[in-house]
N, C-alpha and C positions, 0 to 999 in steps of 0.2 A: 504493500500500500504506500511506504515511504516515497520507491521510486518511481511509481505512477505518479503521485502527486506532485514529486519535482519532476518527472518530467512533462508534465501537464505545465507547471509554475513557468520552467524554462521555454515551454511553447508558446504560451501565454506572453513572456517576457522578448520574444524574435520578435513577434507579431505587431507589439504594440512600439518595439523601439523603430522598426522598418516602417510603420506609418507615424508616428512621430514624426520622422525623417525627410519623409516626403512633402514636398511644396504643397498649398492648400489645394491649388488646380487639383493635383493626384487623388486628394481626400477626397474626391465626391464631394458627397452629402455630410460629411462628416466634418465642419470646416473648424472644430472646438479642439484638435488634434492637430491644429497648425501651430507651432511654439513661438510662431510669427507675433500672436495676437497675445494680449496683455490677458492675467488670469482671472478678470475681471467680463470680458470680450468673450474670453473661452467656458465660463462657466454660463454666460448666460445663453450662449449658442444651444450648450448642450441641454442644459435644463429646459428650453424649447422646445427641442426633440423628443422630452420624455412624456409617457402617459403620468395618468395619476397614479395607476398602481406602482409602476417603476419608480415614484417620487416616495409614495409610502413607502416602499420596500426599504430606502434608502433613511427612514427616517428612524428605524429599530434594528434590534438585531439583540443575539442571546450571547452569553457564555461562551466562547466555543469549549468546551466541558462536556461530558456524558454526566449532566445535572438539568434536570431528571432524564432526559433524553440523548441519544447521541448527539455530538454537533453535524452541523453541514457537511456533508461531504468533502465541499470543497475547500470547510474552515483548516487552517494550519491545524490548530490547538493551541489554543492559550487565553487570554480574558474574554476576547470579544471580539466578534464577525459581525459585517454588515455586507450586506451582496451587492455587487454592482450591478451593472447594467453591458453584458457583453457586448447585444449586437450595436452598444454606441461606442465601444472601447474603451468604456468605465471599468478600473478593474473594483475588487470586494477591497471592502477594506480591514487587512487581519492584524488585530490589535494584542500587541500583548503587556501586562504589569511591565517594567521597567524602570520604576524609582530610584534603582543601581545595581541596576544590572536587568538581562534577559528573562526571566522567569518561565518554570514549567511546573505549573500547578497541576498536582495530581498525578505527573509523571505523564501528562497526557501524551507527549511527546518521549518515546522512552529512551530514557537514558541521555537525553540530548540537554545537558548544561549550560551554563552562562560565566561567562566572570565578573564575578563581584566589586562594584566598588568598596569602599568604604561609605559609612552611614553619612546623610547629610550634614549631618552636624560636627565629621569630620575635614570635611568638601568646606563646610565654612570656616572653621577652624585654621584653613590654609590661609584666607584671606587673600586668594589670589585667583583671580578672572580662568587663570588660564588652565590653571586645576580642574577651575568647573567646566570648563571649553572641553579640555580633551577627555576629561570621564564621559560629557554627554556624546562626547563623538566617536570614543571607544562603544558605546550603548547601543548607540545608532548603526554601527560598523557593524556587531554581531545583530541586532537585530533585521537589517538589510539583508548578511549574509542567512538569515533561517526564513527567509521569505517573509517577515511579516515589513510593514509601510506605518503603522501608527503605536509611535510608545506613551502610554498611560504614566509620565513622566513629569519634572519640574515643579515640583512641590513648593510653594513659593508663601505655606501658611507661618505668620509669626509664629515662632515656640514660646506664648503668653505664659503657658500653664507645665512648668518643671517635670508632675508627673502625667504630663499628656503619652501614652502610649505609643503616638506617633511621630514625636522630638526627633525621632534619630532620620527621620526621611526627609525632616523639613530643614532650614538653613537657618538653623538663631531666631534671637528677638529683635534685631533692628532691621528698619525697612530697607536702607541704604544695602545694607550689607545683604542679605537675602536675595531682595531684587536683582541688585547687580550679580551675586551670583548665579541664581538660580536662570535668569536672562541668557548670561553666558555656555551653562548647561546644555537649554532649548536651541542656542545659536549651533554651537556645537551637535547634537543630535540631527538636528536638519541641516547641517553639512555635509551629512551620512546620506538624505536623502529618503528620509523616513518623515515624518509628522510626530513633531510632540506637543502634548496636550501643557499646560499652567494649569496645577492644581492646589487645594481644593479650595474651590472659589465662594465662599469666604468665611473667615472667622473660624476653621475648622481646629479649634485647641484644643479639644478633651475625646478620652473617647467613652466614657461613662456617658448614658443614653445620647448616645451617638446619633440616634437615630429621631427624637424625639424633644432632648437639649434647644435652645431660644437662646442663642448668645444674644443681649441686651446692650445696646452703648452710641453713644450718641454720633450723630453721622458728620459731623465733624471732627471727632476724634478718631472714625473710622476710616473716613480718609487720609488721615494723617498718618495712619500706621497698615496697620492688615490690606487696605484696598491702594496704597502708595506700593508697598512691596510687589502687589502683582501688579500697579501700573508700569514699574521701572522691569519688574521684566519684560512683558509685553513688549515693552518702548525696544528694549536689548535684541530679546531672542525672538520675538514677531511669531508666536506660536501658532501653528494651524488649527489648535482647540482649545477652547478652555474646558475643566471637566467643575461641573459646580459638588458641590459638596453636600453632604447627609443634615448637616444641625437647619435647624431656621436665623436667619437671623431677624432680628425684632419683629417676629411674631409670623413671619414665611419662611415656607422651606427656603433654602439657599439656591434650589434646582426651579421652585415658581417663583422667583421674587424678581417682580417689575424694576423693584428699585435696582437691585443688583444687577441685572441681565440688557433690560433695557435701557433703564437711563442710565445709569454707569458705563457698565462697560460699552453698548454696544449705541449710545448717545453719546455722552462725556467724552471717551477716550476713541469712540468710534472705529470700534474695533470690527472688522470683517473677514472672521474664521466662522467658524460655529461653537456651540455650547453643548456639548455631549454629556449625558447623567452621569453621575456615578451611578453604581452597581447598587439599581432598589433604592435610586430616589427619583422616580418619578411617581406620581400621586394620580393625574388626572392630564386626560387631553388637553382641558386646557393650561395646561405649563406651555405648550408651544404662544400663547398670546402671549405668554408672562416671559418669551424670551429664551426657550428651553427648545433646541435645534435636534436635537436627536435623543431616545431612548436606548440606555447601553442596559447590557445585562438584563434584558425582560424577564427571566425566570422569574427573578428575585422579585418582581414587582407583582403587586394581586391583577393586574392585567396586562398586556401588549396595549399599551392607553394609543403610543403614537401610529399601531395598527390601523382596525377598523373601529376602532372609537373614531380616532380622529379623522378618516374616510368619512364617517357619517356627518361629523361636527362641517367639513368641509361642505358636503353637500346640501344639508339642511342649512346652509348658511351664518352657523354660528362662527365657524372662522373662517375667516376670506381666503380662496385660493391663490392670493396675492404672497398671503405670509408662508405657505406649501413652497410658492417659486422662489420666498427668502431664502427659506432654511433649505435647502437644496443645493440654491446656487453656493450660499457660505461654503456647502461642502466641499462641493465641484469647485470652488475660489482655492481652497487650501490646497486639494489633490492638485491642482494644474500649478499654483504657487510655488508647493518645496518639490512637485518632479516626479511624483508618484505616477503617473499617467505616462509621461514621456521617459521616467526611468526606474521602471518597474524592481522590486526585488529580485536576486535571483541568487536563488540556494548556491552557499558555493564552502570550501573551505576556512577555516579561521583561523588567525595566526593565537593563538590561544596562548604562547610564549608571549609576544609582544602586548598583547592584551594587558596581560600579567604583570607587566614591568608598569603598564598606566598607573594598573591599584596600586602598585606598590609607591609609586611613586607620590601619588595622593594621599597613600596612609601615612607616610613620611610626612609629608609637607603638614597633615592635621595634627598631628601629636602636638601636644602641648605640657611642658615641662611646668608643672604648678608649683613644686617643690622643689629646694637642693640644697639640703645643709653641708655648709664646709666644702661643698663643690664632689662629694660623691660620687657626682653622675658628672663627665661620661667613666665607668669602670673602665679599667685599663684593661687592653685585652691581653690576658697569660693570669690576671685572678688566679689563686691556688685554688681556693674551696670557692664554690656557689651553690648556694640552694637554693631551686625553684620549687615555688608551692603554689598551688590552688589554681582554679580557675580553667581548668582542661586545658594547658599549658602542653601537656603530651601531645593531644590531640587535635589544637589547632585552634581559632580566633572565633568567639563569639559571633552571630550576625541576630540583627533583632526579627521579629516574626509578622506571621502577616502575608497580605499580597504582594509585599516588596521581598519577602525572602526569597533568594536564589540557589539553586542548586549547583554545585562546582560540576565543571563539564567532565566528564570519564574519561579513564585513563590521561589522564595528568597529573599521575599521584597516587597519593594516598587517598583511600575515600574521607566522607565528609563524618564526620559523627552525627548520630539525629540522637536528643533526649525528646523522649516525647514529655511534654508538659500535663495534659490532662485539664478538666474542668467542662464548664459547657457553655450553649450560646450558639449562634450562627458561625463563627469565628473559630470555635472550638476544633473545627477537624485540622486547622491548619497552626495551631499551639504545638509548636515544637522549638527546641534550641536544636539551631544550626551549627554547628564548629566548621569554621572554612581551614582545610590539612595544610594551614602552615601555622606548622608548631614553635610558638615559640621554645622551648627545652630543646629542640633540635635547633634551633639558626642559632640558642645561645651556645650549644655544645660547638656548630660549626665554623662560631669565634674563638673558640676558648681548646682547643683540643687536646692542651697539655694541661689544663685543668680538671680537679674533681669538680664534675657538675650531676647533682643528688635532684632528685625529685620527689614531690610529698603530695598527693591528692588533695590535703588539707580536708579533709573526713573528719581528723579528729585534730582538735588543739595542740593535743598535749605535742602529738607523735610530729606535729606541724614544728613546733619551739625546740622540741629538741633535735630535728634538721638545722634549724638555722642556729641552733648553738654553738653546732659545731662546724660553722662555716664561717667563711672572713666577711660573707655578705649574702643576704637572705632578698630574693627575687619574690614577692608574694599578688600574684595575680587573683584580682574579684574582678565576679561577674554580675552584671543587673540586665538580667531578659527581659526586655521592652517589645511590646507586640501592637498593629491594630487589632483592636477591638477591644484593648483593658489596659487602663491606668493603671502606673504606682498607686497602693495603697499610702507609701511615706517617701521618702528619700533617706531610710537607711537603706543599706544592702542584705536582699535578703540571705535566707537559710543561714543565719546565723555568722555572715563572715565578717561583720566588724569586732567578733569577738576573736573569730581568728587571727585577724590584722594583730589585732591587739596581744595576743600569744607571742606571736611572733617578734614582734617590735620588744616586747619585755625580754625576750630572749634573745634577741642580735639588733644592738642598735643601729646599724646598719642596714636598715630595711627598707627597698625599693617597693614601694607600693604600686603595681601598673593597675589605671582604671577600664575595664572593658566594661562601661556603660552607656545605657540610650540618653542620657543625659545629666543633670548635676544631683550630686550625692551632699548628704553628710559627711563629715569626718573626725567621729569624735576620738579618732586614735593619729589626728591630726600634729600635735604638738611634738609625738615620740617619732614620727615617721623620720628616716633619714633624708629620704627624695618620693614625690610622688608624682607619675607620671601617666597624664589624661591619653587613654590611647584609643578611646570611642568602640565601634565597631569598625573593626580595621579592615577588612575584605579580603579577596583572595590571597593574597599575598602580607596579612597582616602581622605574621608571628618575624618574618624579615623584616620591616619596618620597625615592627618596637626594638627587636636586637639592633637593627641600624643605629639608631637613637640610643640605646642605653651602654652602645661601646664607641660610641662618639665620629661611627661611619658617617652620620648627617648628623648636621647642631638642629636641635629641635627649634623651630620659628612658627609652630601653631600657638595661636589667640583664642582664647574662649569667645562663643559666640552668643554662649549665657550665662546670665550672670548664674553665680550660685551660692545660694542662698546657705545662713549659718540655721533656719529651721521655715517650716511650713507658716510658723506663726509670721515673720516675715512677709506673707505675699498677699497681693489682694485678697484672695479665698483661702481662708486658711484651711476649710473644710471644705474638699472636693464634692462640687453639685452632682448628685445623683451616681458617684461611687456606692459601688455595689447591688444597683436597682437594677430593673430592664434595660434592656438597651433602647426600647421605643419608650419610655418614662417620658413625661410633658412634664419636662420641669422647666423654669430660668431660669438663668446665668447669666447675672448683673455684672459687669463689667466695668468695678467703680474706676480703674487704673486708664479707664480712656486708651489716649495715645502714647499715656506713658507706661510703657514697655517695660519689663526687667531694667534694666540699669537707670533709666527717666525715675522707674518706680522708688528706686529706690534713695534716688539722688533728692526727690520732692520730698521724698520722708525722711530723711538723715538717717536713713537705715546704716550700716557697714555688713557687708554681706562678706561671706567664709571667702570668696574670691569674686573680684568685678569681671563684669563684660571688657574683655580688651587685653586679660591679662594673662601673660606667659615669659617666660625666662628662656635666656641662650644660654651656651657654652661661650660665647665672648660679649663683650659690653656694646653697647651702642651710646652716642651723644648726638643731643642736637644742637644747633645752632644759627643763627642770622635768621630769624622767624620774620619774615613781613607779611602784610593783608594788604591790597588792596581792594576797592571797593567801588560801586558805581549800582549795576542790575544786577551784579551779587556779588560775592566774594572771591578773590583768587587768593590762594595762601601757600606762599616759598618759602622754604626753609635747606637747612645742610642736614642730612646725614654723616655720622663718620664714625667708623669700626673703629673702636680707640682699645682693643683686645687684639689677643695673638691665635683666634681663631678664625677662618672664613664663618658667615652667619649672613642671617638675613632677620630684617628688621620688619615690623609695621608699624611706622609712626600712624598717631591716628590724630584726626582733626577733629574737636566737639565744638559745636556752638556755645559759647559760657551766656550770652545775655545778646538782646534783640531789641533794638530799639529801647532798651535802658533796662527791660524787664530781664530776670532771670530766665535759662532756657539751656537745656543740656539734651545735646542730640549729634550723633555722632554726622558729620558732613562731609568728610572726607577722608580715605583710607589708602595708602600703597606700601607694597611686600618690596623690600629693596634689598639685596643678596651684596654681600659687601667682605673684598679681601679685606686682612690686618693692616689698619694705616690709610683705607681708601675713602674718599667720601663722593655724596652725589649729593646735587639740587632740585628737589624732589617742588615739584606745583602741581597742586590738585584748586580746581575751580569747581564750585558749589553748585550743585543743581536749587534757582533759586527757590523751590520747592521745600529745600530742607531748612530756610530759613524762614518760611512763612507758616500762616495760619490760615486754616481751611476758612473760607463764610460763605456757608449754604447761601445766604441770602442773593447772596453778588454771584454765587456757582463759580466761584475762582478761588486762588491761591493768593491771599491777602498779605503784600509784604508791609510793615510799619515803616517808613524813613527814618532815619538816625545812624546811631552806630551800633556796630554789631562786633562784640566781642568773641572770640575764639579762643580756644586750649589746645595744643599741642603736648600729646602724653601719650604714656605706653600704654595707657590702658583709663578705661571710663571714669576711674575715682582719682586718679594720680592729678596733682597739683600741676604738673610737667610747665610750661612755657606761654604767656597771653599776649594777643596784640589784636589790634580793631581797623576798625576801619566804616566808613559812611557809606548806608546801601539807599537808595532811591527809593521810592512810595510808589505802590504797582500793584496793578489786579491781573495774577497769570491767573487766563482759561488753557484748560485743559486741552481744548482743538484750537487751532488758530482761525 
């Protein structure tokens, strides 16, 4: 069956590139196949062409899953099939998960893997555009090569909420920083020549009644934060979909809400892709008025609504067959836009080597050095004694759960380890811990080879402390499984391993703590640690990457992307809305923090939290110096770099806005990763998007800047004192269109 359908894929793929190629004359009737014609030209040519049934057809589509039925014959396997239209040269379009990496749910596809990035929250940790460029193009590249055209990709929601389940897919709490990456991911993915979606659209932080949850807060503040991050991707990576999201926000699903769908995005920012569901959140036919272009995953939903519901609704003239040729053409705009049409998938080999070196290279770049007493880290390589403990260290690197978990591709290794997790819920068959087979105990042995290198399961305490008693330095890896469909209960570590830490640390003051979590922890064995090192969910190649870093192969230059907090009592909701209820529970979720975000939050309260947004240590020093601003329609702000260390490293100086027109105001404006020999310096200028300097007003539907002066921070991180200087910005109402 496999090589029927590739060779089916690959006839399919001669066909459409040989009429592609052909001047319009040659098309006949087909003139929406000419790549002459703008994809605007070409979408509406072909949607012309189509019947109404051909336009329904296009307007739904299932699982491709054996849930509850087989899929399509002609679906790959994987989240989701929609069919095209042959005799117009429309191909289907076969979507798979992709958050980081290829996914094969169910095994539907046997035995055929993917590689893994690292988690999103690693990808922003790098603080570096080009990170997130080549992961989404590495995505894009194996997804192209297994035939599918559309990745259910680009997670672009703030991480509001610590123990959101979904933190590790998303990119941080600040809009600057998210957007911009997450923009450059989707750019990257459709350089590959596939379609990726901006998800989930919007306000998606929790995943307690996921389904059912009213994120509440005011649409000024909403703009400034959650609905800015997915403008700035948008604006970046120009995505062929957006995918809306499960929760409502103030008081609509996020999949019907006029406000979101219509005036916002596809008003305001005037956006022309289309709007595809998430999997079981579409409600009724009418979401297509409210803005809602397509139904994914209809099992999940109590009807096929954009079937023959909306057939009927068409013809009975509740919805105009105007908005049918909308949502259509949007489609046909994206496929004929990133290439899908003119350059089909086609099954072919994967460099699964080179793939590999991307993660690795990303899981490097995220690490983030939180700790280092007395300079510990980087361990010299020849150590006599080390003990590693905990954390399936044997067997390979954490990845979080869910429809973004990936399977490592066969034969290229060792297999993966699965624990299965257990419990229940929609979510529940797909509760397992992944370990992706790069162990770290193996890369540290394959630094160290004239060394004793002991391993301890960390099972038990005791048998944990007396490993590292009897070593000159004690390695202790925890883990926190982070999954959609279920929150942290707290931000300790579970099954009991802050007590292990704590064994440990009593027993070898030199204890390296690496964190393989979906996001910020506790640490109250904090004070005794030697070095503690943020290592996320590192992806295929993550157990090389932490050894890289902790034997000083690469100087650690990842930035936290969130802040983290010294307890729950700390955050807006100190009691998580609708943990441990249904998932479909109608509950609220007030949203008193607005637009201030983790580190805003914290900065407006005089909080001091366990670790700020922004912060992480090298193996060599960095200095700044000559800080200028100028000013006018916004800000431009120069400064020096200079490695004043005897290590190569790389830096992020970051820019916050300190005060705006006289008032106080803290909000990160400007960020660059700058890689620097011993002794070298650079002049680094980053210019403000005058967005990050203003105030949303509904009233005016712009971006309200004050006239005055605008004071700025230069520092290593969101709380640091670092370096001020100002400068006079003009009085101005930015509209979002021109």
């Amino acid at each position: 069956m496999k090589s029927l359908r590739a060779t089916r894929l690959g006839a399919v793929s001669a066909i459409s590139l040989i009429m592609a190629a052909a001047p319009a004359h040659a098309q006949g009737a087909r003139p929406w196949l000419d790549p002459r014609l703008s994809p605007d030209e070409r979408a509406a040519l072909a949607e012309q062409a189509m019947t109404l049934d051909e336009k329904i057809a296009m307007l739904h589509g299932p699982m491709a899953l054996p849930f509850p039925d087989p899929p399509p014959k002609e679906a790959i396997g994987g989240a989701g099939y929609i069919p095209g239209v042959p005799r117009l040269g429309i191909p289907a379009l076969q979507e798979t998960d992709a958050s980081l990496g290829v996914t094969n749910p169910m095994n539907i596809r046997p035995d055929d893997g993917g590689t893994a990035l690292p988690s999103g929250l690693a990808i922003a940790a790098s603080f570096d555009a080009d990170v997130a460029r080549d992961g989404g193009a590495m995505v894009g590249r194996e997804a192209f090569s297994k035939g599918f055209n559309v990745l259910l990709a680009g997670g672009a929601n703030l991480a509001r909420e610590p123990r959101n389940g979904r933190n590790f897919e998303y990119l941080g709490e600040d809009p600057l920083l998210a957007g911009t990456l997450g923009g450059a991911a989707i750019a990257g993915a459709q350089s590959s020549g596939v379609i990726s979606t901006a998800k989930h659209f919007a306000l998606n932080d929790q995943e307690s009644a996921r389904h059912g949850v009213d994120a509440q807060i005011d649409e000024a503040a909403l703009r400034e934060s959650d609905l800015l991050a997915f403008q700035l991707a948008i604006e970046i990576g120009k995505p062929g979909s957006i995918m809306c999201a499960y929760n409502k926000v103030n008081g609509d699903y996020a999949c019907g809400s006029d406000f979101l769908l219509n005036r916002v995005l596809k008003g305001d920012w005037g956006y022309r892709g289309w709007v595809m569901s998430d999997w079981g959140a579409t409600y009724g036919a009418d979401f297509a008025l409210k803005g809602l272009d397509q139904q994914s995953g209809q099992q999940l939903d109590k009807s096929v609504w954009f079937g023959d519901p909306l057939k009927q609704a068409v013809r009975s003239g509740q919805i105009p067959e105007a908005r049918i040729s909308d949502m259509v053409r949007r489609i046909l705009r994206s496929m004929f836009a990133v290439g899908i049409v003119d350059r089909p998938p086609v099954k072919q080999a994967i460099d699964y080597t080179a793939h590999a070196d991307v993660a690795r290279r990303a899981a490097a770049e995220g690490v983030v050095l939180l700790k280092n007493r007395a300079n510990l880290l980087p361990m010299a390589a020849g150590a006599k004694r080390i003990a590693v403990i905990g954390g399936g260290a044997d067997a390979g690197v954490l990845s979080g759960g869910g429809s973004s978990s990936v399977t490592p591709p066969a034969g290229q290794g060792d297999p993966p380890r699965f624990v299965p997790v257990g419990g229940e819920g929609q979510m529940a068959p797909w509760w397992r811990e992944v370990y992706h087979p790069s162990s770290p105990l193996k890369a540290i042995r394959a630094l160290n080879k004239d060394a004793e290198v002991t391993f301890d399961t960390g099972r038990y305490a005791s048998a944990a402390a007396a490993a590292a008693a009897k070593a000159d330095v004690a390695i202790v890896f925890v883990t926190q499984w982070m999954t959609e469909g279920l929150d942290a209960a707290d931000l300790t570590l579970p099954n009991g391993q802050d007590a292990l830490v704590q064994a440990v640390i009593a027993a070898n003051p030199n204890t390296i703590v690496v964190l393989e979590t979906g996001g910020p922890i506790q640490m109250p064995w904090l004070d005794g640690a030697g070095a503690v090192v943020q290592a996320w969910y590192p992806g295929a190649k993550g157990g090389d990457a932490i050894a890289d870093v902790l034997f000083g192969r690469v100087n650690p230059s990842g930035r936290l992307p969130m802040t983290f907090p010294q307890s729950v009592e700390q955050l807006p909701r100190p009691a998580l809305i609708g943990f441990g209820g249904s998932e479909r529970a109608a509950v609220a979720a007030p949203h008193p923090e607005g637009a201030d975000v983790g580190y805003r939050w914290f900065a407006a309260r005089g909080l001091k939290p366990l670790f700020p947004f922004g912060h992480g240590l090298s193996y060599t020093d960095f200095r700044y110096s000559d800080l200028t601003v100028a000013g006018g329609l916004t800000l431009t702000v120069s400064f020096t770099v200079e490695n004043i260390g005897k290590t190569t490293g790389a830096d992020v100086p970051q820019v916050y806005l300190a005060t705006a027109a006289g008032e106080p105001a803290v909000r990160l404006i400007g960020f660059q990763k700058v890689r620097l020999a011993p002794g070298q310096r650079r002049t680094v200028t980053l210019k403000a998007d005058p967005r990050l300097l203003a105030r949303y007003d509904t009233q005016a539907g712009g971006w309200r800047l004050k006239g005055g002066r605008y004071q700025v921070r230069l520092a290593k991180d969101s709380a640091s004192p670092g370096m001020t200087a100002g400068a006079s910005v003009q009085a101005q109402l930015l509209k979002d269109r021109p």
